[in-house]
N, C-alpha and C positions, 0 to 999 in steps of 0.2 A: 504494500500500500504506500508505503514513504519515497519508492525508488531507489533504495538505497543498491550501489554496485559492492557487491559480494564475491567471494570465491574461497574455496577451499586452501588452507594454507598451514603452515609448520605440520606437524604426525600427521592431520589428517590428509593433507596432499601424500605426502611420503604414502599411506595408506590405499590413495585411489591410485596412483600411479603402480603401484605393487600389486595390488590385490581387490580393485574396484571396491573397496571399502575402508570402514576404521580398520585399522590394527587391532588386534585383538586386546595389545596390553595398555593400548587408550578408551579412558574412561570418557574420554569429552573428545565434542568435534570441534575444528579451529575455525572460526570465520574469520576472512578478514575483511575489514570497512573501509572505504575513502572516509577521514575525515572530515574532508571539504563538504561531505553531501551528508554528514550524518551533526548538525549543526545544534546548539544545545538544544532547542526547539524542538528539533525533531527527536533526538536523544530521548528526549522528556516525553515524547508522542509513543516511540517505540516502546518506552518504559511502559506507558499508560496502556498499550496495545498488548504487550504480554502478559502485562496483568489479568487484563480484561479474558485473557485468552486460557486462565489458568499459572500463568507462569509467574515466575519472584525474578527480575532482575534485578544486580547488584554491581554496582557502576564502582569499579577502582579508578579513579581519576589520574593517581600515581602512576600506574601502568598503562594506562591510555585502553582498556579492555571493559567488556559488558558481560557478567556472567550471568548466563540465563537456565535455571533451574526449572523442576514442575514443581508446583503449590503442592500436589499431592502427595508426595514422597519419594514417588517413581525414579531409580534411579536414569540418570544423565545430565547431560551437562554441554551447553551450547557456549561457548568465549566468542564474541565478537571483538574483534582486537581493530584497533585503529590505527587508520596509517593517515601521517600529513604529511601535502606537499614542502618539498624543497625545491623553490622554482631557482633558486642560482645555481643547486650540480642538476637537474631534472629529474629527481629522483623523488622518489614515497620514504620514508623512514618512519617508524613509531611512535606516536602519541603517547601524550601521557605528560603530566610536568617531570618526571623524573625522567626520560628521553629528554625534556626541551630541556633540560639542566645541560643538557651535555654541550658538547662543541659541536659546531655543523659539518666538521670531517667525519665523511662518512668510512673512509679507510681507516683515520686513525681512532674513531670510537666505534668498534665492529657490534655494541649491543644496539646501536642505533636501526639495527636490520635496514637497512637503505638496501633499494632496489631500485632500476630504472623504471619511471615511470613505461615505458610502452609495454613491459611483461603484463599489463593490467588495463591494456589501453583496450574500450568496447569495439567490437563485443567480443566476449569470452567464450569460447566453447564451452558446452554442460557436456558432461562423463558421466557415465554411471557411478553411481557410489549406493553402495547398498542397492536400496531398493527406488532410491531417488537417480536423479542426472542433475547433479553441481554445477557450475562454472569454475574452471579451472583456467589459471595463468597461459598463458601464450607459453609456448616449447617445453609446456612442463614441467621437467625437473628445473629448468634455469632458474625461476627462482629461488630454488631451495639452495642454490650456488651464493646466493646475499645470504639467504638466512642463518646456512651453517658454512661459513665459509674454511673452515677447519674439517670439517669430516663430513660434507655432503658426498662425496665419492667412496665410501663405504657402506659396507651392507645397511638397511637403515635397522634393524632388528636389532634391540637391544642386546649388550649377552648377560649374560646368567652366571 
């Protein structure tokens, strides 16, 4: 209803791209948000809409994310994670006042997750994921090359 542009991202991308689903050993699925279109407004709308819908969201400002619960008990667990623009390198990096603390090198503060904007640029293909079809980043795994820029080219399965 908000418009808001969305996509599958951290485990649970790693997830569709493996296995057309979650990972077994995630409990929560990852969305990730433009922040530019998810504005306090609507923030407060989306809040009021999950409510309305059965659900408890709980906004950490600090990490720029929206955790979205069921009222009922039901286990799961939906993260809307927020990304904003950096229009001087053209990239998305992470929301949140402890992200804007940082400096706006995106190489030399690697938790800042900066990506180029075009991996997200519309429209996005939907994939299968479970029993639904997502929208997933452009080239797939590329993103996950921002996000875990140390060990995206390893198996993504935890070990034991």
């Amino acid at each position: 209803m908000l418009q808001l542009r969305y996509w599958l991202c951290y485990g649970s991308l790693w997830g569709q791209l493996h296995e057309r689903r979650n990972p077994a050993w995630e409990s929560d699925v990852e969305l990730c948000v433009l922040r530019e279109q998810a504005t306090d407004d609507r923030q407060d709308s989306l809040v009021t809409q999950l409510e309305a819908a059965g659900f408890t969201a709980e906004l950490d400002a600090r990490r720029g994310l929206l955790d979205v619960y069921r009222s009922d008990g039901t286990p799961g667990l939906v993260q809307l994670i927020f990304f904003a623009p950096d229009s001087v390198n053209k990239m998305y990096r992470r929301d949140g006042w402890l992200h804007r603390s940082l400096g706006a090198d995106c190489t030399a503060e690697p938790e800042l997750h900066c990506f180029p904007a075009r991996l997200v640029a519309a429209p996005l293909k939907r994939r299968a994921f479970g029993h639904y079809e997502m929208p997933v980043p452009w080239v797939g795994f590329e993103l996950q090359k921002y996000l875990y820029p140390d060990s995206w080219y390893r198996d993504y399965a935890p070990s034991c």
